[in-house]
C-alpha positions as CSV (number, residue, x, y, z in Angstrom):
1,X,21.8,-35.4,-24.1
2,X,20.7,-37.9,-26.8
3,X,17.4,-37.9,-28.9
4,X,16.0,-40.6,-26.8
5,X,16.3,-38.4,-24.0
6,X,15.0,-35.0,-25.8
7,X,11.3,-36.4,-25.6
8,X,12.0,-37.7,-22.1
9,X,11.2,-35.9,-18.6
10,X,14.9,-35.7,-17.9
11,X,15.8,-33.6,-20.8
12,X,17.0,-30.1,-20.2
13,X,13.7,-27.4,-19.9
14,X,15.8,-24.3,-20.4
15,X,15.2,-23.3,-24.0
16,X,17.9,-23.2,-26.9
17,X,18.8,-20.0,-28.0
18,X,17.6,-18.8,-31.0
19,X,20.6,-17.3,-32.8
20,X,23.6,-19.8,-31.4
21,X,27.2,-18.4,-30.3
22,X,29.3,-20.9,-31.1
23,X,33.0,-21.3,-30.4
24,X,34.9,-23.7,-32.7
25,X,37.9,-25.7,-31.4
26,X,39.5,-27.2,-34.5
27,X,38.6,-23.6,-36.7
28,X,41.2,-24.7,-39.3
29,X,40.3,-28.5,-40.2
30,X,37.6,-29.2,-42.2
31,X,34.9,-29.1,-40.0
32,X,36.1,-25.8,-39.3
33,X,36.3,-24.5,-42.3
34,X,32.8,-26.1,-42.7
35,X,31.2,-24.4,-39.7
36,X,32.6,-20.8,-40.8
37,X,30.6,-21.6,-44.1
38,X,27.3,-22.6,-42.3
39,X,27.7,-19.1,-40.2
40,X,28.0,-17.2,-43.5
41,X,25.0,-19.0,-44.6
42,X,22.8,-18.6,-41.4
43,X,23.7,-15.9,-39.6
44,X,20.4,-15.0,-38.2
45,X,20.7,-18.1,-36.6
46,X,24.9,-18.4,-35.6
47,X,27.4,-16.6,-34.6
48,X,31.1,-17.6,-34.5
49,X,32.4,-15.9,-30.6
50,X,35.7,-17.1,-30.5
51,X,38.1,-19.9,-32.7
52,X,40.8,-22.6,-31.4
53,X,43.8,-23.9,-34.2
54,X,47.1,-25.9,-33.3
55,X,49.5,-24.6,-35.8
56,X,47.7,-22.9,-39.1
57,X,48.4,-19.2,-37.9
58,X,47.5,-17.8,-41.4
59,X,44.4,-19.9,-41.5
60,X,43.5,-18.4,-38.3
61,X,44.2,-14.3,-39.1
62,X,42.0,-15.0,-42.0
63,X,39.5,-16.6,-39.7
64,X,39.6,-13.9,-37.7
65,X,39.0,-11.2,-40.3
66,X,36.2,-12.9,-42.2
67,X,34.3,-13.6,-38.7
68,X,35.7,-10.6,-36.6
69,X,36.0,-12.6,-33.2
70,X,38.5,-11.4,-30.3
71,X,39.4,-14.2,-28.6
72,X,41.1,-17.1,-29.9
73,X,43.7,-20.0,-28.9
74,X,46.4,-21.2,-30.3
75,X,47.9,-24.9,-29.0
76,X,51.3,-24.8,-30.6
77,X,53.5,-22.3,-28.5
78,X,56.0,-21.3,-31.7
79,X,52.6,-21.1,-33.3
80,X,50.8,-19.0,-30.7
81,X,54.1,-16.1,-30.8
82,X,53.4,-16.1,-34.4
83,X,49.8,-15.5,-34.1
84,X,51.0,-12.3,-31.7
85,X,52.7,-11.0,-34.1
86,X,49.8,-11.0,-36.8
87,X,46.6,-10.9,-35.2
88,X,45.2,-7.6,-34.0
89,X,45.8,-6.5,-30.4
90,X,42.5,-6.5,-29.3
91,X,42.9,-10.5,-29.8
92,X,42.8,-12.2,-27.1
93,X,45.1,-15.4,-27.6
94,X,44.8,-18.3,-24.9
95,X,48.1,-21.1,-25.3
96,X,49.7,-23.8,-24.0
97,X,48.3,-26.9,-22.3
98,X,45.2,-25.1,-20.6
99,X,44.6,-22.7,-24.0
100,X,41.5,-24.5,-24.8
101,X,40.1,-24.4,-21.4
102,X,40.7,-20.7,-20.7
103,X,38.9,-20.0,-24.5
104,X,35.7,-22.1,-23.2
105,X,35.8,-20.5,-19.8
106,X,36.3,-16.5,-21.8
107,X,34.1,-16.6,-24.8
108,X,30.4,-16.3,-24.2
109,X,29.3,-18.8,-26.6
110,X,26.5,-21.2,-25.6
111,X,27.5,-23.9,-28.2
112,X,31.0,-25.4,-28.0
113,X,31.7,-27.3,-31.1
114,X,34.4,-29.8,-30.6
115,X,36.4,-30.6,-33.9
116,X,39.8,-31.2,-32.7
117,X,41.4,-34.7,-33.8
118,X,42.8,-36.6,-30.7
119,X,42.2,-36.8,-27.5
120,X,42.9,-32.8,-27.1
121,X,39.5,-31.8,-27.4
122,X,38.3,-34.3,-23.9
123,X,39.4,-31.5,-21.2
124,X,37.5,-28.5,-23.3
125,X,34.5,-30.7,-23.5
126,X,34.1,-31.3,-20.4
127,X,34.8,-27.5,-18.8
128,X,32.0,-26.5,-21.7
129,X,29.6,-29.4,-20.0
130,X,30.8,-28.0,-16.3
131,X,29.7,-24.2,-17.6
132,X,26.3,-25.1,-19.2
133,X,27.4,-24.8,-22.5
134,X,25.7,-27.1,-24.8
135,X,28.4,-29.3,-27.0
136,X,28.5,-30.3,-31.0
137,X,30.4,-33.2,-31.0
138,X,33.1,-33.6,-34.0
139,X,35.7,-35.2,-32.6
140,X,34.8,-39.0,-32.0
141,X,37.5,-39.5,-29.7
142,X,35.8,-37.4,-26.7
143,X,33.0,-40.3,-26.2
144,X,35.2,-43.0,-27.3
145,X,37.5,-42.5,-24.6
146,X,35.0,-41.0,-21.6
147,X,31.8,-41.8,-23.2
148,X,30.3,-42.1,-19.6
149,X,31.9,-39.6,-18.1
150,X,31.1,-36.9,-20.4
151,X,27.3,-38.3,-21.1
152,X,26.6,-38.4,-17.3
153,X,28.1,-34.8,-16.8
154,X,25.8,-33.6,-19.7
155,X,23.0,-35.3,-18.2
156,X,23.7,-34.1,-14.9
157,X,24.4,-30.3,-15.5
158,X,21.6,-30.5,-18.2
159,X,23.2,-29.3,-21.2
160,X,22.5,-31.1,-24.9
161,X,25.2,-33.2,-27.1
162,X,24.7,-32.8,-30.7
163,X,26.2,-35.4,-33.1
164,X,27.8,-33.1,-36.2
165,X,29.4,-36.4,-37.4
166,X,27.3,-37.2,-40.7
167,X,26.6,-40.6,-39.7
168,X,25.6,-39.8,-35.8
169,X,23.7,-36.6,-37.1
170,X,21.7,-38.8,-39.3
171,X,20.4,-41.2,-36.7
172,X,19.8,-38.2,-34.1
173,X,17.5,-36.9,-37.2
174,X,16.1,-40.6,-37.5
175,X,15.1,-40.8,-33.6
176,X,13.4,-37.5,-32.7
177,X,10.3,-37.8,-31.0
178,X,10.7,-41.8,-30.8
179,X,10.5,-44.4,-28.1
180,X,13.9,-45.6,-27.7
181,X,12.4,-48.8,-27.3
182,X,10.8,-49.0,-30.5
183,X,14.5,-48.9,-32.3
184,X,15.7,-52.4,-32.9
185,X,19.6,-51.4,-34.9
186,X,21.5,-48.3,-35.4
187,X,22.9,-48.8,-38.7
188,X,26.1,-46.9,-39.6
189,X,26.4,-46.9,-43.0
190,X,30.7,-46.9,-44.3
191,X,32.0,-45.5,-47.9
192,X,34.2,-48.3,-47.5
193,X,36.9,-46.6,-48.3
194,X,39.8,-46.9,-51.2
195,X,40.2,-50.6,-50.7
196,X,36.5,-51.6,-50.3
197,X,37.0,-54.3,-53.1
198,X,40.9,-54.7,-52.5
199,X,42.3,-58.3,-52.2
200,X,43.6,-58.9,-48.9
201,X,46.8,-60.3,-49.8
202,X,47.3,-56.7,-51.6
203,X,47.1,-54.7,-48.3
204,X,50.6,-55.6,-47.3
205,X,51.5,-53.2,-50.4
206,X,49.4,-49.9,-49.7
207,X,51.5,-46.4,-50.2
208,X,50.2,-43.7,-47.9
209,X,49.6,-41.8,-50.9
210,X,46.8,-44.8,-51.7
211,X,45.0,-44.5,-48.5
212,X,44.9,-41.1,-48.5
213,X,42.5,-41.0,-51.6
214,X,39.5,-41.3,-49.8
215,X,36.5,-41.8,-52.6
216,X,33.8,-39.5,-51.3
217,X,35.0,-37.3,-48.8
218,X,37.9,-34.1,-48.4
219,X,39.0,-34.8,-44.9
220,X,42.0,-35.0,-42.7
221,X,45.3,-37.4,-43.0
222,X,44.4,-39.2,-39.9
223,X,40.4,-39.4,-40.4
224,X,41.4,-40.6,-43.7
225,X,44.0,-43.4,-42.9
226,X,41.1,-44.4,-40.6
227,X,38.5,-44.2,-43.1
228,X,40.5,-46.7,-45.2
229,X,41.3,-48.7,-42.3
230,X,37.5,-48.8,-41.2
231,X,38.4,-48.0,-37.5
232,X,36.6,-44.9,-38.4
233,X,33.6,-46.9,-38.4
234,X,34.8,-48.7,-35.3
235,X,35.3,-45.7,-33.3
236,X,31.8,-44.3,-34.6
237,X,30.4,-47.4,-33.5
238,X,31.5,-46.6,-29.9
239,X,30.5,-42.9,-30.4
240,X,26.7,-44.2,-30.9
241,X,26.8,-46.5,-28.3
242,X,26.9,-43.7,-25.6
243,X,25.5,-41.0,-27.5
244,X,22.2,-43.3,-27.9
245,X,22.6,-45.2,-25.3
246,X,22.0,-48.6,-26.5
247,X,24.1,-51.7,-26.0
248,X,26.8,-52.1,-28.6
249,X,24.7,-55.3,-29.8
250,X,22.4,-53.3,-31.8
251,X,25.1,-51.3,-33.5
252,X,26.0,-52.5,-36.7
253,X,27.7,-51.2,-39.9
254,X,26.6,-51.9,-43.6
255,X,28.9,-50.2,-46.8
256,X,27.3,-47.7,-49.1
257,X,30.1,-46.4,-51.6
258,X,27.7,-43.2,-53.2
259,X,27.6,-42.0,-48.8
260,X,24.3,-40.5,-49.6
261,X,22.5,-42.4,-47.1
262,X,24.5,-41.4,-44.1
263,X,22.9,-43.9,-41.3
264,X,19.5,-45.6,-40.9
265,X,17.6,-46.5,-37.7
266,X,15.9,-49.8,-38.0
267,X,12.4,-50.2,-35.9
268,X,10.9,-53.2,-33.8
269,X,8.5,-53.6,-36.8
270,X,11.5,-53.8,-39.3
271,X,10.7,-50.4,-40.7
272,X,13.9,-48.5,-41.4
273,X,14.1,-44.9,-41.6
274,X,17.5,-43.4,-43.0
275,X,18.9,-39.7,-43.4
276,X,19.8,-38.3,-47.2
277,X,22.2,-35.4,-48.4
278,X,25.0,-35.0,-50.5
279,X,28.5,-35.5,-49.0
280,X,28.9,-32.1,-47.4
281,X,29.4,-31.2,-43.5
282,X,27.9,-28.4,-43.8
283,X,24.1,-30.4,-43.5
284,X,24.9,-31.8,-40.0
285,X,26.6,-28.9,-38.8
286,X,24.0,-26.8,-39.9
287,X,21.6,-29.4,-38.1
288,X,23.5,-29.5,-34.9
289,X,23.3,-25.2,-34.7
290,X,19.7,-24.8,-35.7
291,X,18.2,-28.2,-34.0
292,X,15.1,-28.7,-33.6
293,X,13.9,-26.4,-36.1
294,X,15.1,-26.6,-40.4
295,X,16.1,-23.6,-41.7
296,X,16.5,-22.6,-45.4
297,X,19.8,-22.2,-46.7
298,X,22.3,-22.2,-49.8
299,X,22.8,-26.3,-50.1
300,X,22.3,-28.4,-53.1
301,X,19.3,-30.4,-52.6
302,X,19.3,-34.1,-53.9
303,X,17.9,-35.2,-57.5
304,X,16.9,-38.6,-57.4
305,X,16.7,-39.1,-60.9
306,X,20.7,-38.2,-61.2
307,X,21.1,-40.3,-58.4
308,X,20.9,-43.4,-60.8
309,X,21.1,-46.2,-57.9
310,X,22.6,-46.5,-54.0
311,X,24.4,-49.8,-53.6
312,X,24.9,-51.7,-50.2
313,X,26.7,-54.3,-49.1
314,X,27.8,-56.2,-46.0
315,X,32.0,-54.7,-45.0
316,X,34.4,-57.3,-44.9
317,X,34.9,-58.1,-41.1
318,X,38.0,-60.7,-42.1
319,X,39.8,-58.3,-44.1
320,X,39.2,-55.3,-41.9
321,X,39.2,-56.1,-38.5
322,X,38.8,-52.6,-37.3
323,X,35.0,-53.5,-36.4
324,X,35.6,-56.5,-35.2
325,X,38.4,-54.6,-32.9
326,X,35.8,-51.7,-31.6
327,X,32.8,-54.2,-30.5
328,X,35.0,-55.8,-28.4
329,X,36.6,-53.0,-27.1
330,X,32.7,-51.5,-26.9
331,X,31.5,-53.9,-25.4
332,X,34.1,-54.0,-22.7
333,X,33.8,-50.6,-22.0
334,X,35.9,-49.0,-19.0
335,X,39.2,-48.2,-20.0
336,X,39.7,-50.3,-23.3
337,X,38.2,-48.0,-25.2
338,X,40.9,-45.1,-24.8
339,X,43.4,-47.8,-24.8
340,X,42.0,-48.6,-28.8
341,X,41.4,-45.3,-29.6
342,X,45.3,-44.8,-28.4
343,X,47.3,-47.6,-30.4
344,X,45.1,-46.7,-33.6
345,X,46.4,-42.6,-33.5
346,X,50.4,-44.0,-33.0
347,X,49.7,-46.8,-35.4
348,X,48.3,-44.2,-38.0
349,X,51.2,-41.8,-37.4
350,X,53.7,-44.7,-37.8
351,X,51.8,-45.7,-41.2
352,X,52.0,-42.3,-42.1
353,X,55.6,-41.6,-41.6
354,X,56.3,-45.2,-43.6
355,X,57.3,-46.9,-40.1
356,X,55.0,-49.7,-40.5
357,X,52.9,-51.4,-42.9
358,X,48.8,-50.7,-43.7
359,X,47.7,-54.3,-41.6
360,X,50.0,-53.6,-39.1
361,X,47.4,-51.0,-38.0
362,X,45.1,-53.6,-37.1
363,X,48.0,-55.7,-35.7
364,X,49.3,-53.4,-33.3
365,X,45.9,-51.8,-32.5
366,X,45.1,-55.7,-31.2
367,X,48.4,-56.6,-29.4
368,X,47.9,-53.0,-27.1
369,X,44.6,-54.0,-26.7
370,X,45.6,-57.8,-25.6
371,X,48.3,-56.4,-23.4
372,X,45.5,-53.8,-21.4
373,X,44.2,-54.5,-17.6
374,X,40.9,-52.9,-18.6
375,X,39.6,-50.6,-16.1
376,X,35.6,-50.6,-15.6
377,X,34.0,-47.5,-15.2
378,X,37.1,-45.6,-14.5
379,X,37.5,-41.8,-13.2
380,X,39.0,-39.0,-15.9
381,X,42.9,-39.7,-14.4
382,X,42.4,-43.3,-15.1
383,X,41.5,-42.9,-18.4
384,X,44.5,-40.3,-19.1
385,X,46.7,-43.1,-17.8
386,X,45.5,-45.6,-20.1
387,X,45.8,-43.6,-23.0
388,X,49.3,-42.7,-22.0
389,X,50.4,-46.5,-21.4
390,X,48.7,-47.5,-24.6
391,X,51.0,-44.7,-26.8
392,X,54.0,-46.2,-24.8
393,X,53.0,-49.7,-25.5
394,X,52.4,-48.6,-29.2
395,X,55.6,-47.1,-29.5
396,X,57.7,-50.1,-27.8
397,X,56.0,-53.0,-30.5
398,X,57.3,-50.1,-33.3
């Protein structure tokens, strides 16, 4: 459930767990790599039960050493006979389609955190809500697609959503204990990117190796192509629509290259309260395990007097239609979400392998969108179609 809802009646009364098991689908990306740090640093307070990877089988072994879980899954099914072959054989390995769902129904963890890129991470998300098990959210794609979906099942089966995305962590921070209707914005705040202050007639001419350079943060290729494109923004605008349930109206976005600030809630009285940390996962991860309580650990704190000054400026909306692109697609709701979320991952791969231009993101990301029958409030099966027809209609404008 959201902060708004953790002071309310209907929020869950079972109490957290003090020292969390937490499974971590995605163990090899960043925000894997991340948790497993945060569980070194805490461990009176986490415990890694059980680990999910696609294809990085050595990442895994080594996973599996440092943290000493038996269960794991492995996606990829070349990947998967590797992992066999190196794991120990009390391992238990879950694959194929349904690996990620046997791992959440097997481990005993109480905290699933979702970290997978993609839509993969959707099914496992909501078998974790269907069990009881309390989700940390990583993966933006689970509430852009089936925001309402997996926000009523939480609600219903009375499990929590934590936000471990920096900006959505920060606003969660920002809200405890508050009215909901004392908040007048959610304000997102963006690095902007690698071509914040890039002409637009220069976008045409973008190398993949130029978008990859992200300015403040080590992440994946795709979150990074989408960091530059600012549908990274788009989609977390989206993400904070359902997690805070609030119109997307009162979402907004604002640029801050130093990504210090990581998002601000703005009050009724025009008050503004904003979240602080250096650029490191490991605060809202940490945040996510150990909420409500702060607990000491190894992290740099911040000195202000290094900090020298924190610049903000409005993102260009003309030049990067990405926002533009996820309000209406917000503000639609049903299917057209999925259907954005969709176009933007084949568009991304198609930038990536050089099959398409930089704008032609946004270009074909619009023309799926203008080409969708949108769907309101649509069952799980609908929203699997739409995402299916959107990668076809992708692929077709390639």
């Amino acid at each position: 459930m959201t902060i708004s809802s953790a002071s309310s009646a209907s929020a869950p009364a079972r109490p957290r767990p003090h020292r969390r098991k937490v499974l971590v689908l995605g163990s090899t990306g960043s925000i894997g790599h991340s948790a497993l740090k945060v569980a070194q640093d805490i461990p009176d307070r986490m415990e890694i039960v059980g680990l999910a990877a696609q294809r990085s089988v050595e990442a895994l072994v080594r996973q599996v050493a440092e943290t000493g879980v038996k269960q794991v899954a492995v996606t990829d099914a070349q990947a998967a006979e590797r992992a066999r072959q190196l794991l120990p054989a009390d391992v238990e390995i879950f694959d194929g389609s349904r690996g990620l769902v046997d791992l959440v129904k097997a481990t005993e963890a109480d905290l699933v955190l979702v970290a997978i890129v993609g839509t993969a991470g959707l099914e496992p998300a909501l078998e974790a809500i269907r069990l009881g098990k309390d989700l940390a959210v990583a993966s933006k794609e689970i509430l852009v697609m089936a925001g309402e979906a997996v926000m009523g099942a939480a609600k219903a089966q009375g499990v929590w959503v934590l936000p471990v995305d920096s900006e959505h962590n920060a606003i969660y921070q920002c809200l405890e204990g508050r009215d909901p209707a004392h908040v007048r914005r959610l304000l997102l705040t963006a690095s902007g990117g690698p071509f914040r202050k890039v002409d637009a007639t220069e976008l045409e001419h973008v190398t993949v190796a130029q978008a990859l350079k992200h300015p403040t943060w080590n992440m994946g290729r795709k979150i990074t192509i989408d960091s530059a494109t600012l549908f990274n923004k788009g989609l977390e605008m989206i993400e904070a629509r359902w997690l805070f349930d609030v119109p997307m109206s009162r979402v907004d976005v604002v640029v801050h290259p130093q990504s210090i600030v990581h998002s601000m809630v703005e009050f009724v009285d025009s008050s503004v309260l904003a979240q602080l940390s250096h650029s490191d996962m490991c605060f809202p991860i940490q945040y996510a395990v150990t909420w409500p309580d702060r607990v000491s650990n190894t992290l740099p704190p911040l000195d202000f007097a290094r900090l020298a000054a924190l610049h903000f400026e409005a993102p260009r909306v003309d030049v990067f239609p990405a926002l533009r692109l996820a309000r209406e697609a917000g503000e639609a709701g049903g299917t057209l979400p999925a259907v954005l979320n969709a176009a933007n991952e084949v568009a991304v791969e198609a930038f990536l392998n050089e099959r398409l231009n930089f704008p032609a993101i946004w270009a074909t990301v619009e023309e799926v969108m203008q080409k969708h029958s949108n769907v309101e409030h649509p069952s799980l099966e609908a929203i699997i179609e739409a995402d299916a027809w959107a990668r076809r209609m992708a692929e077709g404008l390639l």
